[in-house]
N, CA, C, O and CB atoms as a CASP TS submission, in Angstrom:
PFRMAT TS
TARGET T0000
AUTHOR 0000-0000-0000
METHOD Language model
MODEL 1
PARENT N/A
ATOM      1  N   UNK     1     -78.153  20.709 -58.307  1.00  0.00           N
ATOM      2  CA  UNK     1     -77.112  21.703 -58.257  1.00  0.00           C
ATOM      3  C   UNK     1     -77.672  22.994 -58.848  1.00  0.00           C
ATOM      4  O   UNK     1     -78.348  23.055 -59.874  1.00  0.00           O
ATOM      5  CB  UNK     1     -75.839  21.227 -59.014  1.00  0.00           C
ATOM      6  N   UNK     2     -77.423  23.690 -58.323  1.00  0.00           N
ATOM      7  CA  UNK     2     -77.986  25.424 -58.488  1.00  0.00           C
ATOM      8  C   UNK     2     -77.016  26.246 -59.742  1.00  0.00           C
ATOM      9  O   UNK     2     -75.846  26.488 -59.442  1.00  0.00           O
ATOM     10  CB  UNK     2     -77.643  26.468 -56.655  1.00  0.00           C
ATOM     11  N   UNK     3     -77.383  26.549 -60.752  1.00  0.00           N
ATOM     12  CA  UNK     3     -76.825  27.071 -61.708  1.00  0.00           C
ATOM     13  C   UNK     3     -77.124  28.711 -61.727  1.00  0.00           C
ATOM     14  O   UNK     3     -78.272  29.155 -61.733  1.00  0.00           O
ATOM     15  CB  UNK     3     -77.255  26.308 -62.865  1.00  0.00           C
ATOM     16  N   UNK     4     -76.139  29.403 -61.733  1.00  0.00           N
ATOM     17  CA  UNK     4     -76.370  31.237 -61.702  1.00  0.00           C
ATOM     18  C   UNK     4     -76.499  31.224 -63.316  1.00  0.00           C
ATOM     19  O   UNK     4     -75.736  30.841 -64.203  1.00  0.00           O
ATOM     20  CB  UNK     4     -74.707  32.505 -60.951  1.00  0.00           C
ATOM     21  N   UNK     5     -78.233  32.007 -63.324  1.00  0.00           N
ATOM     22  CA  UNK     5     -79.058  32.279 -64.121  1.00  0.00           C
ATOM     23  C   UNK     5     -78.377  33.185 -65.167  1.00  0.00           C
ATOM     24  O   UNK     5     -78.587  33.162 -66.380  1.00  0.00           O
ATOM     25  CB  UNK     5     -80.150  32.763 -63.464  1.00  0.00           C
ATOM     26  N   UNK     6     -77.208  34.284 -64.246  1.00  0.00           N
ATOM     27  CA  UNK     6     -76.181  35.013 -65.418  1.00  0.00           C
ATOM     28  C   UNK     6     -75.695  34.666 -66.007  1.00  0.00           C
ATOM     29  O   UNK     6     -75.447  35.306 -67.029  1.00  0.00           O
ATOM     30  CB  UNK     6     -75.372  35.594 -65.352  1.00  0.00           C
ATOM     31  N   UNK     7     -75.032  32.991 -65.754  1.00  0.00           N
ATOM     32  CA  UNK     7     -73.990  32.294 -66.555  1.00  0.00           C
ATOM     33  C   UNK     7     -74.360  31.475 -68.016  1.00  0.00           C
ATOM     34  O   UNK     7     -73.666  30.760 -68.739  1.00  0.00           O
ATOM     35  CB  UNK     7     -73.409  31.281 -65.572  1.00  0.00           C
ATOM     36  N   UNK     8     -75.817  31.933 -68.101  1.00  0.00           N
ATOM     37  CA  UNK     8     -76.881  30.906 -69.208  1.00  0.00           C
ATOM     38  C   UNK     8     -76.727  31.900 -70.270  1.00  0.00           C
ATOM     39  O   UNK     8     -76.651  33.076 -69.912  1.00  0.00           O
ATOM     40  CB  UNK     8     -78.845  30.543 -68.738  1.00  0.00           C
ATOM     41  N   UNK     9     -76.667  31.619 -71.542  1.00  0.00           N
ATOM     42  CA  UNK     9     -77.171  32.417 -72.512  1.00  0.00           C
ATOM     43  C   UNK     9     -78.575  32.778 -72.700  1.00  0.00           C
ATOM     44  O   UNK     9     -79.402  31.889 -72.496  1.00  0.00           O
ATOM     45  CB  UNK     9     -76.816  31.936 -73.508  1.00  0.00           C
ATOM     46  N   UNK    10     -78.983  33.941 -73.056  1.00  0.00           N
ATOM     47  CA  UNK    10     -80.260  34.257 -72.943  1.00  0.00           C
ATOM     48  C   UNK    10     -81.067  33.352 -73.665  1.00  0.00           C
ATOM     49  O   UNK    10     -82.177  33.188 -73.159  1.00  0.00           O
ATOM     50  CB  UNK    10     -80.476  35.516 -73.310  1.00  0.00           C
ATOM     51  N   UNK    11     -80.853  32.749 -74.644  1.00  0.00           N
ATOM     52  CA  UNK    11     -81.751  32.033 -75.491  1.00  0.00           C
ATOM     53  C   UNK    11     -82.125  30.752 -74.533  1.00  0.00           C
ATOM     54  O   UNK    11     -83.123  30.043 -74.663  1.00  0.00           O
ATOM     55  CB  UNK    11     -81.028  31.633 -77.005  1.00  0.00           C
ATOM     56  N   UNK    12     -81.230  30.636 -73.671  1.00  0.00           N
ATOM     57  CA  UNK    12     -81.351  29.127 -72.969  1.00  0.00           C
ATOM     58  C   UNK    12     -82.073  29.458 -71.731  1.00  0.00           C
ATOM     59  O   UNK    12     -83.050  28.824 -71.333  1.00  0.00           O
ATOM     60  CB  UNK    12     -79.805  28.298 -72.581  1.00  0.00           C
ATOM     61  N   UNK    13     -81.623  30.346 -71.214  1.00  0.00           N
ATOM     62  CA  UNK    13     -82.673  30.387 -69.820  1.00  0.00           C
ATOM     63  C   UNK    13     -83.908  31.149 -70.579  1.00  0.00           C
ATOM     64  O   UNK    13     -84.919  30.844 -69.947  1.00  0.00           O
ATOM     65  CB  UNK    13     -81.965  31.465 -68.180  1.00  0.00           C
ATOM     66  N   UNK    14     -84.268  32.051 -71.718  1.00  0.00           N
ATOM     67  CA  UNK    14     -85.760  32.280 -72.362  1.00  0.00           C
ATOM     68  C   UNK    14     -86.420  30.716 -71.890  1.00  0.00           C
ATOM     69  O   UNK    14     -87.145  30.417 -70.941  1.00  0.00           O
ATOM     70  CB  UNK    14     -85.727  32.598 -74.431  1.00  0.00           C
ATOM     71  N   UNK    15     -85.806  29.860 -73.027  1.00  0.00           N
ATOM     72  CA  UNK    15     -86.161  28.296 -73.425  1.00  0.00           C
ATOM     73  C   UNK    15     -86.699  27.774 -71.814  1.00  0.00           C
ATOM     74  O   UNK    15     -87.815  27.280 -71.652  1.00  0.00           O
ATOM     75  CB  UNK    15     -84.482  27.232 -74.138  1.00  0.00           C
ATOM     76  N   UNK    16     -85.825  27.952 -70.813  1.00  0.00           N
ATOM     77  CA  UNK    16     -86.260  27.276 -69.595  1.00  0.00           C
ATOM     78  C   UNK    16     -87.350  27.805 -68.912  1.00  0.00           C
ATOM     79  O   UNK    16     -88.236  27.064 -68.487  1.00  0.00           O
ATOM     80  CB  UNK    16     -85.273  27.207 -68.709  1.00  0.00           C
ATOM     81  N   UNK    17     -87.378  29.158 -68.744  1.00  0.00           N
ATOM     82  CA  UNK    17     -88.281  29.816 -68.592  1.00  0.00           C
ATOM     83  C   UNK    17     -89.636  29.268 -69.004  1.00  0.00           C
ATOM     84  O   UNK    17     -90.519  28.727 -68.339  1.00  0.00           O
ATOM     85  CB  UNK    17     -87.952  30.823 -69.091  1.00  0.00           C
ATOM     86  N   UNK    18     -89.542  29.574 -70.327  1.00  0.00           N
ATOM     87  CA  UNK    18     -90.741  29.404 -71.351  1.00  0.00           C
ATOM     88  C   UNK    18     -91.384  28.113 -70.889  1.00  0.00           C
ATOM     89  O   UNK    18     -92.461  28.237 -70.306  1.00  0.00           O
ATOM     90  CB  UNK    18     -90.258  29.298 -73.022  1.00  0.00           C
ATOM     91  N   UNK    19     -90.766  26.564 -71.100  1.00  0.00           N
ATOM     92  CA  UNK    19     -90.840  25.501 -70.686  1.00  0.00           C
ATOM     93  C   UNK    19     -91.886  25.441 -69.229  1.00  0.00           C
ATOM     94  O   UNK    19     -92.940  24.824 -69.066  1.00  0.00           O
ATOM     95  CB  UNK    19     -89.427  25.120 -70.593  1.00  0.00           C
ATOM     96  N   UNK    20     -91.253  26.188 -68.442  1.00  0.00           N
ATOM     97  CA  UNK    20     -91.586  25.937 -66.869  1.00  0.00           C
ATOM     98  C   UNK    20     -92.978  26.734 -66.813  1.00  0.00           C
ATOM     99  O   UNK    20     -93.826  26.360 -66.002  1.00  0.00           O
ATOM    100  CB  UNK    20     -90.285  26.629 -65.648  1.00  0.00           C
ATOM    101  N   UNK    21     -93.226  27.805 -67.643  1.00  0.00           N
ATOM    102  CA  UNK    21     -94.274  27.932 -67.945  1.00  0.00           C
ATOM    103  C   UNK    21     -95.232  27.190 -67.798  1.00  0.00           C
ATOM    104  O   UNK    21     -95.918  26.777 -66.863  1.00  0.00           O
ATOM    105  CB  UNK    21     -94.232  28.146 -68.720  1.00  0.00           C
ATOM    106  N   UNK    22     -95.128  26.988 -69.782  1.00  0.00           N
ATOM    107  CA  UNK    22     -96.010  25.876 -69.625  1.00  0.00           C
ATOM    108  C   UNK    22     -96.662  24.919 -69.217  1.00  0.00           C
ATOM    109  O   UNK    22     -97.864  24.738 -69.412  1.00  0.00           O
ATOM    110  CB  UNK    22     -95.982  25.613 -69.826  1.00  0.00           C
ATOM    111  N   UNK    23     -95.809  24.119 -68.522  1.00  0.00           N
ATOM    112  CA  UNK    23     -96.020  23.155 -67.414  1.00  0.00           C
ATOM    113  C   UNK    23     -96.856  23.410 -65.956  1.00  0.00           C
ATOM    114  O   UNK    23     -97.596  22.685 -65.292  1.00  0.00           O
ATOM    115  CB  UNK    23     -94.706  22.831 -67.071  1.00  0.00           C
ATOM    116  N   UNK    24     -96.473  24.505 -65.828  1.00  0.00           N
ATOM    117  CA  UNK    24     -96.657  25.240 -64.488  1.00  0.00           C
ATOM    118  C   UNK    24     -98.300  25.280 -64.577  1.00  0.00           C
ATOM    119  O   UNK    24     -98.894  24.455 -63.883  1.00  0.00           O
ATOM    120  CB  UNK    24     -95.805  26.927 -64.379  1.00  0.00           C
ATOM    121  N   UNK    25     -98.938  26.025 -65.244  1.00  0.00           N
ATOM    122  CA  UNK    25    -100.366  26.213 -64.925  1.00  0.00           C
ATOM    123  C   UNK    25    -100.840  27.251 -63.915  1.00  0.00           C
ATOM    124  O   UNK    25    -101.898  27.326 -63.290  1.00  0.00           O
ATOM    125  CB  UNK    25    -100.839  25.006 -64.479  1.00  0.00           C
ATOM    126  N   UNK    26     -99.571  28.165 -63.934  1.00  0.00           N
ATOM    127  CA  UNK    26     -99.871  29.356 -62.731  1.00  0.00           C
ATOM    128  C   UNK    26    -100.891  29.972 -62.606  1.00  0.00           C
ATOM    129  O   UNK    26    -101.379  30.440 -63.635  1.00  0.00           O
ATOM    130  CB  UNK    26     -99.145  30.393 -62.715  1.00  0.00           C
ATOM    131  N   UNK    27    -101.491  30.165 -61.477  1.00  0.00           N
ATOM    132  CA  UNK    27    -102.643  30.856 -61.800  1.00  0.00           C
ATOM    133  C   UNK    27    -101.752  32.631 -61.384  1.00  0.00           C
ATOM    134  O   UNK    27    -101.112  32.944 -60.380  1.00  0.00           O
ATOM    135  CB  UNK    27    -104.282  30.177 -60.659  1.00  0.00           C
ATOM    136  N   UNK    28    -101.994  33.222 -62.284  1.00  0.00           N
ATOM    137  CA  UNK    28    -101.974  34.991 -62.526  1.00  0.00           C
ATOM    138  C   UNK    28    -102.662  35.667 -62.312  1.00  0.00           C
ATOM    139  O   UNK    28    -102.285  36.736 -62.792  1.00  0.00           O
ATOM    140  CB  UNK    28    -101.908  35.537 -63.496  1.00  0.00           C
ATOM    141  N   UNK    29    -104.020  35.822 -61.590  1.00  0.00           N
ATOM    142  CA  UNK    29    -104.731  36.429 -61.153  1.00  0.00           C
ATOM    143  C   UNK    29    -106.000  36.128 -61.783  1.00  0.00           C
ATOM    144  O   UNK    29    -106.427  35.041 -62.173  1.00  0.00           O
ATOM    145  CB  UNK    29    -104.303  37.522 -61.137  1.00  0.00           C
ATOM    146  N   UNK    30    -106.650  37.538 -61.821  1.00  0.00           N
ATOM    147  CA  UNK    30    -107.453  37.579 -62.257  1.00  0.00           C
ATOM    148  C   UNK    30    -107.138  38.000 -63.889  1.00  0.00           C
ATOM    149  O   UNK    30    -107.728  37.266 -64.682  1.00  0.00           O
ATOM    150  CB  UNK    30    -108.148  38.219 -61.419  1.00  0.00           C
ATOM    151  N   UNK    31    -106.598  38.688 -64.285  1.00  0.00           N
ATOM    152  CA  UNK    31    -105.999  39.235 -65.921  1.00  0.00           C
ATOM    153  C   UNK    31    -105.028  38.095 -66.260  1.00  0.00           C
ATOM    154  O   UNK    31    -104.012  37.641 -65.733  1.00  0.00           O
ATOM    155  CB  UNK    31    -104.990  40.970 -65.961  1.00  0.00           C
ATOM    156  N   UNK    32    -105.725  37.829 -67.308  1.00  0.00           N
ATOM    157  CA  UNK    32    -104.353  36.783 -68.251  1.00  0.00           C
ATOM    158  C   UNK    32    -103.435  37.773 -68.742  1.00  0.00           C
ATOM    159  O   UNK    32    -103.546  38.938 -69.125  1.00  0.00           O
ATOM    160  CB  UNK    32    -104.914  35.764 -69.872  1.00  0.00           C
ATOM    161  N   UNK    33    -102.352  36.826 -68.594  1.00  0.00           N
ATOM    162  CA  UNK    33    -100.710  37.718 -69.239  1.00  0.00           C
ATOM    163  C   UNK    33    -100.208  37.039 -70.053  1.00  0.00           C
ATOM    164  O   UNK    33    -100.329  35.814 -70.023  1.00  0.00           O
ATOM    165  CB  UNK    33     -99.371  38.002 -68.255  1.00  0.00           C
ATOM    166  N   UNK    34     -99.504  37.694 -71.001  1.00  0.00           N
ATOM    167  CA  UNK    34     -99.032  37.038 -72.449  1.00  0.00           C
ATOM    168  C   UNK    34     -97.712  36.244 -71.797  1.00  0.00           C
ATOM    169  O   UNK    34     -97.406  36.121 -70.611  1.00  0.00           O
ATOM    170  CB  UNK    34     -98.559  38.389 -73.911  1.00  0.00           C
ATOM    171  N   UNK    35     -97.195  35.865 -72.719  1.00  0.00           N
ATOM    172  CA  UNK    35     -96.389  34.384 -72.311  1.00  0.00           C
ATOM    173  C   UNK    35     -94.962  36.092 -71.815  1.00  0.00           C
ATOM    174  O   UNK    35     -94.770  36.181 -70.602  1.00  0.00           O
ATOM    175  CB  UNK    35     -95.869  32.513 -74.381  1.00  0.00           C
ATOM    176  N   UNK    36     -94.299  37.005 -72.564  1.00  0.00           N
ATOM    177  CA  UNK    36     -93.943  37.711 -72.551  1.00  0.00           C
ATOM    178  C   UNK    36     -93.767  37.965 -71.189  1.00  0.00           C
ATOM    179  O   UNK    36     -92.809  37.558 -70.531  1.00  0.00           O
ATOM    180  CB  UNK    36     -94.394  38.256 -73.261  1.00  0.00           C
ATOM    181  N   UNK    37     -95.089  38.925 -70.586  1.00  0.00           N
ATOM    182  CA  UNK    37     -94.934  39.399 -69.577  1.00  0.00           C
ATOM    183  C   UNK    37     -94.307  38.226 -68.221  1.00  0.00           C
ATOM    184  O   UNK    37     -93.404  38.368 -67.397  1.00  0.00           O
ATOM    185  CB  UNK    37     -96.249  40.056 -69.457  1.00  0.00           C
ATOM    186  N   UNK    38     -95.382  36.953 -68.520  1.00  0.00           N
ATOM    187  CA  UNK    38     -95.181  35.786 -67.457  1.00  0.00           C
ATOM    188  C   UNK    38     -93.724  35.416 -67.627  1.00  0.00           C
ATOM    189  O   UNK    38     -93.208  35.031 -66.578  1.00  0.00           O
ATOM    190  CB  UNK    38     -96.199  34.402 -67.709  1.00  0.00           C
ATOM    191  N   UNK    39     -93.010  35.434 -68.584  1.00  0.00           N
ATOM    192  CA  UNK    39     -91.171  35.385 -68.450  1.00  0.00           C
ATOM    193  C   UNK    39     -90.503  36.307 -67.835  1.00  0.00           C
ATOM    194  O   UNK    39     -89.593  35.992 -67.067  1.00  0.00           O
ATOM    195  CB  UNK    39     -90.398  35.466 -69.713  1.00  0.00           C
ATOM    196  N   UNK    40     -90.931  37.957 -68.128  1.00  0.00           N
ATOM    197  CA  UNK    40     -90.829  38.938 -67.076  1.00  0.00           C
ATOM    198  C   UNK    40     -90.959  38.712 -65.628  1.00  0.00           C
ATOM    199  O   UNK    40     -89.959  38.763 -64.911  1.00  0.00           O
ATOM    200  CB  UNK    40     -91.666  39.782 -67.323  1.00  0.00           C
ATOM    201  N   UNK    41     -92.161  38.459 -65.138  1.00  0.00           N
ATOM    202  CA  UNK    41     -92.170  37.837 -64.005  1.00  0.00           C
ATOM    203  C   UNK    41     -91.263  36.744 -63.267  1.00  0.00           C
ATOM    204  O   UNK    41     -91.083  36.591 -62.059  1.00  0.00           O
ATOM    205  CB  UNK    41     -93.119  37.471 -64.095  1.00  0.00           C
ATOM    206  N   UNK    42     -90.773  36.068 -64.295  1.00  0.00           N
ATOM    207  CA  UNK    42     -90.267  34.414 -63.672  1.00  0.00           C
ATOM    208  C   UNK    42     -88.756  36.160 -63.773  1.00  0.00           C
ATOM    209  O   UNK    42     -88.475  36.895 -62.826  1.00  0.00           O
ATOM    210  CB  UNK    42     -90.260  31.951 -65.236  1.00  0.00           C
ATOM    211  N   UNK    43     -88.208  36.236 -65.125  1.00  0.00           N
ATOM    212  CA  UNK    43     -86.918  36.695 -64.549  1.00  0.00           C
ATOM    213  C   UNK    43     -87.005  37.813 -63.444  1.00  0.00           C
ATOM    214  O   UNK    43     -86.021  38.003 -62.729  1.00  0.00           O
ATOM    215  CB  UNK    43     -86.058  37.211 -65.682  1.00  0.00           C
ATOM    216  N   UNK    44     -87.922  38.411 -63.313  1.00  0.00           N
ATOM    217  CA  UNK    44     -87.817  39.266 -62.154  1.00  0.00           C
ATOM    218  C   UNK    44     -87.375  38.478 -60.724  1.00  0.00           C
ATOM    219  O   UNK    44     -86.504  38.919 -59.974  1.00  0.00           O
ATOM    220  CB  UNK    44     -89.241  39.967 -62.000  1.00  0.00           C
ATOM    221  N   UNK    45     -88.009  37.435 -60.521  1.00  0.00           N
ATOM    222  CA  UNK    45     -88.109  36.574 -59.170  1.00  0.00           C
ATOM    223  C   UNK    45     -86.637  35.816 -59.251  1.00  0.00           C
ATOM    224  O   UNK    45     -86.091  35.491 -58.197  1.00  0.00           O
ATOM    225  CB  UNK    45     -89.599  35.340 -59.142  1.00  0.00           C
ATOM    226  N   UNK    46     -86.081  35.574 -60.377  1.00  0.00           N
ATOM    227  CA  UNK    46     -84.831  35.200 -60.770  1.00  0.00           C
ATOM    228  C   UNK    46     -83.529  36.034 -59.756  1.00  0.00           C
ATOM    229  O   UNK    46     -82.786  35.826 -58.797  1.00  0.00           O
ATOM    230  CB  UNK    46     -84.795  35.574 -62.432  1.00  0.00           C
ATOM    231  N   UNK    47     -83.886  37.045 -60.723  1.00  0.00           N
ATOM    232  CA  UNK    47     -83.246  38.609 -60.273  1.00  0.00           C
ATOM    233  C   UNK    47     -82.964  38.823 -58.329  1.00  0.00           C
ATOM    234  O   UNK    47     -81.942  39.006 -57.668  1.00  0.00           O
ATOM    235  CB  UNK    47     -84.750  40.032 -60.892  1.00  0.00           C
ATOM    236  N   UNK    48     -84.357  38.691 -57.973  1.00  0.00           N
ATOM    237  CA  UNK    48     -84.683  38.495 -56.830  1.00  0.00           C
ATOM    238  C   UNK    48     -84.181  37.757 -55.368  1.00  0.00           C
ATOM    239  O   UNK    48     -84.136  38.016 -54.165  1.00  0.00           O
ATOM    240  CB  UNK    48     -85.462  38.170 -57.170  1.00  0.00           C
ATOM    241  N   UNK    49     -83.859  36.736 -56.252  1.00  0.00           N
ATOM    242  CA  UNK    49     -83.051  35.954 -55.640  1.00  0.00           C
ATOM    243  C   UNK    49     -84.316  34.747 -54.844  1.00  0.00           C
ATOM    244  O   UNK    49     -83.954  34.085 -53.871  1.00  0.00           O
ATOM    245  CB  UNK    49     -81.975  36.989 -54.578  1.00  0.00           C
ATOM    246  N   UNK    50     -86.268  34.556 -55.608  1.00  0.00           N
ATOM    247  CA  UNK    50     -86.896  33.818 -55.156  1.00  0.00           C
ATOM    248  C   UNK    50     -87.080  32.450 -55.630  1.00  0.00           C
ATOM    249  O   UNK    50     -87.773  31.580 -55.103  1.00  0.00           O
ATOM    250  CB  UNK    50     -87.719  34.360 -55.064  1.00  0.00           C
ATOM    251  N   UNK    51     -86.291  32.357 -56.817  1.00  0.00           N
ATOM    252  CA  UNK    51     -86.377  31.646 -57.071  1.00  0.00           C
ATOM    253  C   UNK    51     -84.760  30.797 -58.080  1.00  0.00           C
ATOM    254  O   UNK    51     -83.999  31.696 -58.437  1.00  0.00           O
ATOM    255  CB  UNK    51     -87.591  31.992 -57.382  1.00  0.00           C
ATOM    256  N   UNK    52     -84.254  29.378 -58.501  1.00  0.00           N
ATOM    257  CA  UNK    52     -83.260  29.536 -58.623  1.00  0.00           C
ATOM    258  C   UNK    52     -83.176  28.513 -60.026  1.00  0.00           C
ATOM    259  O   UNK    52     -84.203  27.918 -60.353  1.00  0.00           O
ATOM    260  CB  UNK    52     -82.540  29.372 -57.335  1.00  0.00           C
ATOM    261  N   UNK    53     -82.260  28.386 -60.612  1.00  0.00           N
ATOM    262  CA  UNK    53     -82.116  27.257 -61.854  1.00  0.00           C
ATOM    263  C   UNK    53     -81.126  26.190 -61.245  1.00  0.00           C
ATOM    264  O   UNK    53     -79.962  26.250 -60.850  1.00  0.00           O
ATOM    265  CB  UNK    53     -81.397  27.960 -63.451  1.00  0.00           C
ATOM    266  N   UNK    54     -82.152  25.100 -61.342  1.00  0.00           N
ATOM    267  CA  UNK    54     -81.260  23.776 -60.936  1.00  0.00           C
ATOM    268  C   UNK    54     -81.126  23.087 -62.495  1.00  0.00           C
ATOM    269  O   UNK    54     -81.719  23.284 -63.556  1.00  0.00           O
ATOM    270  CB  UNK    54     -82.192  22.554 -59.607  1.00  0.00           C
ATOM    271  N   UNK    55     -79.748  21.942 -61.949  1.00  0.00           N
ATOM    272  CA  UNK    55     -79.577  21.117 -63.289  1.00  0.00           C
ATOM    273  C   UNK    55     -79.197  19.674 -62.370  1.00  0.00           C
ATOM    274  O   UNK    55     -78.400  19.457 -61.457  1.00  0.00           O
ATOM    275  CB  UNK    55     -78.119  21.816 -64.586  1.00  0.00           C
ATOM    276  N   UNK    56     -80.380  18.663 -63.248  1.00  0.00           N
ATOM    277  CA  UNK    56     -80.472  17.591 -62.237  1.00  0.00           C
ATOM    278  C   UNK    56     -79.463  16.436 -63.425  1.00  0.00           C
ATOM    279  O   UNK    56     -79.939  15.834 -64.386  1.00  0.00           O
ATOM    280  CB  UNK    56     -82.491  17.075 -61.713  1.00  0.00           C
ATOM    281  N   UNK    57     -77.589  16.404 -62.829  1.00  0.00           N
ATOM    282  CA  UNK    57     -77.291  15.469 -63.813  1.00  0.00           C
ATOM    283  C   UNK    57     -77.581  14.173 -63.950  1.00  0.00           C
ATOM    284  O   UNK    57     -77.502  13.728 -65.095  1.00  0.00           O
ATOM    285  CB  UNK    57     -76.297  15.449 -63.914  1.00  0.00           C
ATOM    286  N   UNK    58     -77.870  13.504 -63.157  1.00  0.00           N
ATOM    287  CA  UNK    58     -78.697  12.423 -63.531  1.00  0.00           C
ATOM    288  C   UNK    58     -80.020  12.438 -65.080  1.00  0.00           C
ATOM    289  O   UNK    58     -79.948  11.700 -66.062  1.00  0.00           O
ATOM    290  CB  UNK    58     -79.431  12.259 -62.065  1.00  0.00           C
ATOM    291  N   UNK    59     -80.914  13.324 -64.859  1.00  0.00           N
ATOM    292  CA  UNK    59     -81.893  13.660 -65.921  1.00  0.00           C
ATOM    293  C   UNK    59     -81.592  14.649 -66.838  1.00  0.00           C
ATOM    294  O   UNK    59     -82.498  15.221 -67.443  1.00  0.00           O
ATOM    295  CB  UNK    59     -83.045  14.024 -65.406  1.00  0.00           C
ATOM    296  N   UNK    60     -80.176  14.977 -67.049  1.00  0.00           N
ATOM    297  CA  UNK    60     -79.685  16.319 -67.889  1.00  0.00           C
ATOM    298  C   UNK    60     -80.554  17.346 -67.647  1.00  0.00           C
ATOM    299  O   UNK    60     -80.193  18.477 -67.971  1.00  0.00           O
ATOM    300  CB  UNK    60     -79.628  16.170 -69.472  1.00  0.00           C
ATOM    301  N   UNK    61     -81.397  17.219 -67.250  1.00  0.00           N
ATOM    302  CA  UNK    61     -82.193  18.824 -67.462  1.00  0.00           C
ATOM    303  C   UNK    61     -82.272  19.589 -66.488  1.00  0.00           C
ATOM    304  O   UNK    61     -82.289  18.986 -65.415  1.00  0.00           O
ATOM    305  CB  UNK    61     -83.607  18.862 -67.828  1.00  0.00           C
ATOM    306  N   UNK    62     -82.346  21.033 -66.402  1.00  0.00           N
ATOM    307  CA  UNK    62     -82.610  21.743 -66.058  1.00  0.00           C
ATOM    308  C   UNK    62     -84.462  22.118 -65.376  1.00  0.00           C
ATOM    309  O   UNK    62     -85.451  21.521 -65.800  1.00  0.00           O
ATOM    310  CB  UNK    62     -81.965  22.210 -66.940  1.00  0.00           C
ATOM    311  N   UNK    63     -84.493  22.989 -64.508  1.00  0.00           N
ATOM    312  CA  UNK    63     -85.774  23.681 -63.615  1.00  0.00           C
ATOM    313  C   UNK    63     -85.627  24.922 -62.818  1.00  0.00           C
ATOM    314  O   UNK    63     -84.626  25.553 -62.479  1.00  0.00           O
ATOM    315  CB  UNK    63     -86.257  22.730 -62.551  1.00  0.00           C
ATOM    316  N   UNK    64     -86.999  25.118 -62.593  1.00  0.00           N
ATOM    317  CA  UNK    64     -86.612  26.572 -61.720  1.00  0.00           C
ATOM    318  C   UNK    64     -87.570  25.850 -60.398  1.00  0.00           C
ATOM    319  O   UNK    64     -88.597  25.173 -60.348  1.00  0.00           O
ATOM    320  CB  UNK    64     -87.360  28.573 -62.588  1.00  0.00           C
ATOM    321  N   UNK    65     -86.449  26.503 -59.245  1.00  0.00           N
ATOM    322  CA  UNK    65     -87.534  25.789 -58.202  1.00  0.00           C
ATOM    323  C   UNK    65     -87.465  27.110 -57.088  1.00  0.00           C
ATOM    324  O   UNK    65     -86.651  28.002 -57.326  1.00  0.00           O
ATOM    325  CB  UNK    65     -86.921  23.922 -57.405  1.00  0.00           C
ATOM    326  N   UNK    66     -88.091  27.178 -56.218  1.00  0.00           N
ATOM    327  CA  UNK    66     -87.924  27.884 -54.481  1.00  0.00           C
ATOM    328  C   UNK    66     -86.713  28.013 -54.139  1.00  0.00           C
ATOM    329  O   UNK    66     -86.105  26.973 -53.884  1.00  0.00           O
ATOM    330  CB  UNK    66     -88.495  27.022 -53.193  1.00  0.00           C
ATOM    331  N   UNK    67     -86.067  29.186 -54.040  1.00  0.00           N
ATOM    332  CA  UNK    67     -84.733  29.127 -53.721  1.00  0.00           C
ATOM    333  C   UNK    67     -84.451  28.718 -52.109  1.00  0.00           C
ATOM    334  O   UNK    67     -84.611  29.591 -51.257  1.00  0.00           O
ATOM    335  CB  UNK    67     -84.148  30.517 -54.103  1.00  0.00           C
ATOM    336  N   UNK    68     -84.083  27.542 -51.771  1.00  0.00           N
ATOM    337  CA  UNK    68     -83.881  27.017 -50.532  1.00  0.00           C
ATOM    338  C   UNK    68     -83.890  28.323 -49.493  1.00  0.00           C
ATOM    339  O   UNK    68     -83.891  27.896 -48.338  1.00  0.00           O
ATOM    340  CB  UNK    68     -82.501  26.142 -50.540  1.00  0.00           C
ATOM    341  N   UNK    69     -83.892  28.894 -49.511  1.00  0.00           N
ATOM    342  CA  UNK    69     -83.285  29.992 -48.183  1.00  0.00           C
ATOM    343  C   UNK    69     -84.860  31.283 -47.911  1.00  0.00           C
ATOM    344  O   UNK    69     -84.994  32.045 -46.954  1.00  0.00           O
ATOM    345  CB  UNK    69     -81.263  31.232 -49.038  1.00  0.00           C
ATOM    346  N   UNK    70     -85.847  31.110 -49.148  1.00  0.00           N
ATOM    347  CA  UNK    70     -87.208  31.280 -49.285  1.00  0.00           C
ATOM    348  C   UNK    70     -88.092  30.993 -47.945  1.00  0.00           C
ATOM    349  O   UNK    70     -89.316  31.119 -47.974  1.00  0.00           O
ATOM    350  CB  UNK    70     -87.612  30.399 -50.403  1.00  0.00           C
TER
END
């Protein structure tokens, strides 16, 4: 189920953000980017409408995935 990213408190979608990060292993080019900017990025694509916050209730948690329509 698709959760609107406005309806999160900032501390919680930071947290998800941050998380998906980590995990992720994106490659960013050629220049490394501070964790900062790479949350910039994720909320920009947020913003964007490329990408979306799911919440899987079965596993309580939350993700950011391809917004189906991508």
């Amino acid at each position: 189920m698709n959760i609107p990213f406005q309806e999160l408190e900032a501390e919680t979608l930071t947290a998800i953000i941050e998380e998906f990060i980590s995990r992720e292993g994106t490659d960013y080019g050629v220049h490394e980017l501070s964790l900062e900017q790479k949350v910039q990025q994720v909320m920009n694509q947020l913003q964007h409408g490329e990408i979306v916050v799911t919440f899987d209730p079965e596993s309580q948690s939350c993700d950011l995935q391809v917004a189906a329509d991508r």
